[in-house]
C-alpha positions in Angstrom: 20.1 170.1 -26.8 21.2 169.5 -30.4 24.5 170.1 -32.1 25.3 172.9 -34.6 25.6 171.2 -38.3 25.6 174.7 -39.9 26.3 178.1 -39.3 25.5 181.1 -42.2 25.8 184.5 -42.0 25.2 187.4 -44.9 28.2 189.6 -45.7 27.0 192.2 -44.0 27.0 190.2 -41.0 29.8 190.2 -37.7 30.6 187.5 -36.1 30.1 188.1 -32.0 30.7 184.4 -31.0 28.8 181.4 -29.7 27.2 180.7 -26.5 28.2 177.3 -25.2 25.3 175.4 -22.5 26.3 173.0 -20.4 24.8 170.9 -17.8 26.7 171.4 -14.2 26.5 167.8 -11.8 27.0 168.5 -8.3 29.6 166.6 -6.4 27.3 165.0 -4.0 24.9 163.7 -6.7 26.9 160.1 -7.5 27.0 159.3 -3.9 23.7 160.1 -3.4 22.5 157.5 -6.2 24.9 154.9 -4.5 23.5 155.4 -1.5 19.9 155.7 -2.3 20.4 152.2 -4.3 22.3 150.4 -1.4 19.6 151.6 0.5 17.0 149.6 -1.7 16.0 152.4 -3.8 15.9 152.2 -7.2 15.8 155.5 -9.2 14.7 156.5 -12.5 15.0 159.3 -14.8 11.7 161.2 -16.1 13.1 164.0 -18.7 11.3 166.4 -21.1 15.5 166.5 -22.5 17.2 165.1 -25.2 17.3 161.2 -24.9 21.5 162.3 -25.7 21.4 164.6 -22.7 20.2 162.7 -20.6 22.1 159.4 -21.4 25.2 161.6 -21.0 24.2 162.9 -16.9 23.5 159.4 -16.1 26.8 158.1 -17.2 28.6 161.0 -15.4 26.5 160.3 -12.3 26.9 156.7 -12.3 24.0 155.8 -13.0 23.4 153.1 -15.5 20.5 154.4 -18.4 20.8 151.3 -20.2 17.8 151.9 -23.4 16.5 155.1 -23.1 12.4 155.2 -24.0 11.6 158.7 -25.4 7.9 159.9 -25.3 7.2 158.6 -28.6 7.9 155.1 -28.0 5.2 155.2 -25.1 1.9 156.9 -27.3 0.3 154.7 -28.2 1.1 151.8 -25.4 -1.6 150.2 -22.9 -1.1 150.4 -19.5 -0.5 147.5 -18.9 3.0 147.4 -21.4 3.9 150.8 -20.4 3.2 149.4 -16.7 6.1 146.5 -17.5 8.5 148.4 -19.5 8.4 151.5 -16.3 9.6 148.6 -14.5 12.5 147.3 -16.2 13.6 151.0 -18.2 16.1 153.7 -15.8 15.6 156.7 -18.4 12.8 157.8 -19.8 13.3 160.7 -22.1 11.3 163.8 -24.3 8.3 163.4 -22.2 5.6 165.6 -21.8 3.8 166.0 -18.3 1.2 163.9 -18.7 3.5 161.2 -20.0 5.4 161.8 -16.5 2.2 161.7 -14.7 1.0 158.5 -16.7 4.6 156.9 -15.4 3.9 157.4 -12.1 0.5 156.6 -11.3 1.3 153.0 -13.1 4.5 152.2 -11.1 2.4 152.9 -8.2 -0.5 150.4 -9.4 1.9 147.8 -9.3 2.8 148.0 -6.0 5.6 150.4 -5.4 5.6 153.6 -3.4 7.2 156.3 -5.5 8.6 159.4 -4.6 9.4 162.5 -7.3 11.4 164.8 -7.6 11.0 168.2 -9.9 11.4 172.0 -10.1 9.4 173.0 -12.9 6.1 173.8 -14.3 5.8 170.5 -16.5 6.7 168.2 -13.5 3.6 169.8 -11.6 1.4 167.0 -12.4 4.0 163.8 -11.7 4.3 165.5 -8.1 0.9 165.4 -7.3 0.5 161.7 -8.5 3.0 160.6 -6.4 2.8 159.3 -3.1 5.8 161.7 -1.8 6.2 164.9 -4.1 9.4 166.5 -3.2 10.4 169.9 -5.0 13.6 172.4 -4.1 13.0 176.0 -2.6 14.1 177.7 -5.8 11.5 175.9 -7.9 8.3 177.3 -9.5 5.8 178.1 -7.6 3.6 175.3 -8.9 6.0 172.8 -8.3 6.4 173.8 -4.7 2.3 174.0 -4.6 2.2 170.3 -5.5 5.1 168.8 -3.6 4.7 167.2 -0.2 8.5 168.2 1.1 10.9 170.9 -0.4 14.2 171.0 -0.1 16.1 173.5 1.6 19.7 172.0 1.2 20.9 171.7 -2.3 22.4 167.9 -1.6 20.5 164.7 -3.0 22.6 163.3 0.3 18.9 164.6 2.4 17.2 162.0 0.6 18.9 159.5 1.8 19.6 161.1 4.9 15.7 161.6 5.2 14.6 157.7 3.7 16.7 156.2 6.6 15.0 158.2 9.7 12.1 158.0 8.3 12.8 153.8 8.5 13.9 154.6 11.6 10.7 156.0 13.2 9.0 153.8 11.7 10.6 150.9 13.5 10.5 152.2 16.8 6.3 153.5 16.0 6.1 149.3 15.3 7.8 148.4 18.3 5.4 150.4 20.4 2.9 149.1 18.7 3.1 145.3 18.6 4.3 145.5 22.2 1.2 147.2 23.2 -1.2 145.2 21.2 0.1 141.9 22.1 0.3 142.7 25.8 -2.9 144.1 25.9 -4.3 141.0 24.5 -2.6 138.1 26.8 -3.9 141.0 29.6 -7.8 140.7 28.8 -7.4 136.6 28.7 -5.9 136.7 31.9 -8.3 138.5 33.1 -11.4 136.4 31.4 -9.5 133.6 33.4 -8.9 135.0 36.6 -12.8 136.1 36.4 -14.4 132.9 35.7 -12.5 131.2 39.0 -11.3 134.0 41.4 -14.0 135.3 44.3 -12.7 138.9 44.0 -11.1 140.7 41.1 -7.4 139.6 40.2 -6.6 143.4 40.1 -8.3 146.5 41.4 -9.8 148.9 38.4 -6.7 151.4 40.1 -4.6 149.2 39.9 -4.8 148.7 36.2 -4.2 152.5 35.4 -1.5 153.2 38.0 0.2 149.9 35.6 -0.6 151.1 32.7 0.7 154.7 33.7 4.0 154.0 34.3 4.2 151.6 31.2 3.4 154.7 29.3 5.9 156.6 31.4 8.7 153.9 30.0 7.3 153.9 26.4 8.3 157.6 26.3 12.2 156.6 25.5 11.2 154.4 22.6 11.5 157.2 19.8 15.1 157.2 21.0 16.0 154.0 20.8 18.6 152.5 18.6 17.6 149.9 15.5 18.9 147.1 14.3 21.0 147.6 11.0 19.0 145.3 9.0 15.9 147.1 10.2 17.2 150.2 7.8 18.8 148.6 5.0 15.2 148.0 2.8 11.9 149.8 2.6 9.1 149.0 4.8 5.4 148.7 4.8 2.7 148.5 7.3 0.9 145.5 7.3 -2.6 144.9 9.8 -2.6 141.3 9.1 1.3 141.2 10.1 0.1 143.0 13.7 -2.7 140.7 14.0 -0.5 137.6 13.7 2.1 138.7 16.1 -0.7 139.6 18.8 -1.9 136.1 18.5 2.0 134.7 18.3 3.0 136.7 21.3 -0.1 137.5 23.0 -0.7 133.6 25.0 2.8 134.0 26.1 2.0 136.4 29.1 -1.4 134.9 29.7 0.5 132.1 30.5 2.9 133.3 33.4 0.0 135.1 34.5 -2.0 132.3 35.3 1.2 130.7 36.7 1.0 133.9 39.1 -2.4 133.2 39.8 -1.3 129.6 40.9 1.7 130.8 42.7 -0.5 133.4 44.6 -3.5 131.2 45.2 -1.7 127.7 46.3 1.9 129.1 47.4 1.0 132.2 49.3 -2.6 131.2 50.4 -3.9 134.9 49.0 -6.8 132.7 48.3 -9.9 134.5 50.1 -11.7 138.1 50.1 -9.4 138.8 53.2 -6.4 138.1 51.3 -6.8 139.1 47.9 -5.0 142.8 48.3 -1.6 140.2 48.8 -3.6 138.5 45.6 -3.2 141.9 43.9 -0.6 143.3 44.3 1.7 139.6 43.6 -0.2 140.3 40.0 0.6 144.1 39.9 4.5 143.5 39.8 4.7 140.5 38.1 2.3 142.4 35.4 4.3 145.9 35.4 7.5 143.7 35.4 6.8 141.4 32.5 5.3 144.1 30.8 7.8 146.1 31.0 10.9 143.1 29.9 8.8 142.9 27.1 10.2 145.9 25.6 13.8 144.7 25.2 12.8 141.5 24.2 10.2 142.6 21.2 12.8 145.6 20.0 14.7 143.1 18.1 14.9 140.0 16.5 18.3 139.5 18.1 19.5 138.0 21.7 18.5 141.1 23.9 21.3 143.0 26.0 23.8 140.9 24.5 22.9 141.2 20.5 21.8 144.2 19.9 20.9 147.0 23.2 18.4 149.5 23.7 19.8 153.6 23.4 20.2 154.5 27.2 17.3 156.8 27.5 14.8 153.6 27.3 16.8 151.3 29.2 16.7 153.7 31.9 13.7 154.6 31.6 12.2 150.9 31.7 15.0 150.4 35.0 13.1 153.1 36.8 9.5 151.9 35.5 10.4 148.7 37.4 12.3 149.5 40.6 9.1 152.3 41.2 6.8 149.4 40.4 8.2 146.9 42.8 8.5 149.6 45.1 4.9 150.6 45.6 3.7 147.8 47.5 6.4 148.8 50.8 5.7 152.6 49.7 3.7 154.9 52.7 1.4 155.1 49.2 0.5 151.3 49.4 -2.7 151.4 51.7 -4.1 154.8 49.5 -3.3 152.4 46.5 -4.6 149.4 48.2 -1.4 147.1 47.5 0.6 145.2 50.4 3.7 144.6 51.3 5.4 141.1 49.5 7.1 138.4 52.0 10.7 137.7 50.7 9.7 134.7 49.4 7.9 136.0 47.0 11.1 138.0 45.1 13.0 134.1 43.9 9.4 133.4 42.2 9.4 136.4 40.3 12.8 135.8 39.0 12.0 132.7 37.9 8.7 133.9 36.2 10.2 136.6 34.4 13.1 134.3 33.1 10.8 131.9 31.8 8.5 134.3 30.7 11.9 135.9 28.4 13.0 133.1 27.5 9.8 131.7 26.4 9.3 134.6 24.3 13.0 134.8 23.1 12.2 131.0 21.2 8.7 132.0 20.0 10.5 134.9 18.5 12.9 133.3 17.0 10.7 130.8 15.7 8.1 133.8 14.3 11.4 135.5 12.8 12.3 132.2 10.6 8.6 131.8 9.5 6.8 135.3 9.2 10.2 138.1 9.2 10.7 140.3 11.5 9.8 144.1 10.9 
């Protein structure tokens, strides 16, 4: 937009008046910018408008422009200086849409995960380069071609809004994931163990899928479950070699109070022959789908479980229920179709203990892992 220097007008000529243009903010936009920067967000401005224009919404917005790079000023610049100065500049001005496009693909080289937002024709090719194209339902229809999500609300709030479920399910996807994975493989060196020195198997094929069963069953609550503040407050990536570590962190941890079980069973409760190894069993059935089980609570968050930080009320009763069915089974008229046993009494003040060493075992490696590693 450019200011009128001079007006000139024949004498033959009437003056009608002059149409005044200006550029409407929305209420909710400054908010959104705060929040989208307190959120870890940083946000820059790609504009085929006056350098003046745009300097001008950004201070009404609160958003700090500090030197504005018009199109110009980028020509004839490698990637590799346009790459730096993306990073440090907020508003970038007069820019064509491959200049747009050109931005975006190099912020993403270097490592960030951009998102874009436009409604017209010339921001078609900046939404297709970015990793999340977002567009409004009264744009163009090229714009809304290219653009991963449109917008049906006219509030920058749904951004935010959106950035921090989206952190949120992903959060509760890595719970279920490292719990899983790191279970799984203290299970298969238990079972490596108990194979090389038992004379029958430690648990019946059956066994293993009635187990993992209601696991799953429990696991249904997590994308309900309440995170940890910190867990929302920055961006998030997934990361193999992070999951890898934990599994081999976390992993030993139930190997090791299941060969304690395997002692307890063996020496304590003389389930110690062919004849005896359904008592054998189904000692290792609960104290599996038990610890299995605890795990959730304790892996959820980097924080003192129950106490620090709680699950949402659909998991923790759905893990309560898991468990009480669990220890159940073995006294259930279903026991001899599931080939389990009935426990002596004795056996319920050895499972306590397990389990408490087995949490609080795992509470210190995690706290430990957390200092070292993070915690996602």
């Amino acid at each position: 937009m450019r200011a009128i220097t001079n007006v000139s007008m024949s004498l033959t000529s009437f003056w009608k008046g002059i149409s005044l243009f200006s550029i409407r903010r929305k209420e909710t936009t400054a908010p959104a910018l705060k929040a989208l920067k307190a959120s870890g967000i940083t946000v820059k401005i790609l504009t085929g408008d006056s350098e003046l224009v745009a300097a001008k919404v950004c201070h009404e917005v609160g958003l700090d422009a500090g030197d504005v790079i018009i199109g110009s000023d980028i020509e004839g610049l490698s990637d590799d200086a346009l790459a730096a100065l993306a990073a440090r500049t907020t508003l970038f001005a007069r820019l064509t849409p491959m200049h747009k496009e050109r931005i975006v693909t190099l912020l993403k080289r270097e490592g960030h995960v951009v998102g874009f937002m436009g409604d017209g024709i010339n921001d078609a090719p900046a939404l297709r380069a970015a990793d999340i194209g977002i567009s409004v339902d009264g744009a163009v229809d090229i714009a809304r071609e290219a653009a991963d999500i449109i917008l049906l609300e006219k509030s920058l709030m749904v951004l935010e809004e959106g950035v921090i479920e989206g952190r949120r399910t992903f959060s509760n996807m890595l719970k279920y994931i490292k719990m899983t994975a790191s279970s799984n493989f203290g299970n298969v060196f238990s079972v490596l163990v108990a194979s090389a020195f038992l004379p029958f198997l430690p648990m019946l094929p059956l066994h293993l899928l009635i187990q993992n069963l209601l696991y799953d069953v429990s696991q249904v609550a997590i994308p309900f479950d309440n995170v940890d503040e910190e867990q929302i407050q920055k961006p998030q990536r997934w990361n193999p070699a992070d999951l890898g570590r934990f599994m081999v962190f976390f992993g030993p941890i139930s190997s090791i109070f299941d060969i304690l079980t395997f002692c307890l069973m063996w020496w304590v409760f003389h389930a110690n022959t062919p004849e005896t190894q359904t008592l054998f069993q189904s000692g290792w059935f609960v104290v599996g789908l038990l610890s299995q089980t605890l795990i959730v609570h304790m892996i959820r968050t980097r924080r003192l479980p129950f106490i620090q930080s709680r699950a949402a009320w659909p998991l923790m009763a759905m893990t309560l229920l898991v468990m009480v069915v669990g220890v159940s089974l073995p006294f259930s008229p279903l026991a001899s179709y599931l080939q389990l046993q009935a426990l002596p009494l004795s056996y319920f003040p050895w499972l306590i203990a397990i389990l408490a060493g087995y949490m609080t075992l795992t509470q210190l490696v995690k706290g430990f892992y957390s200092r070292r590693y993070g915690w996602q």
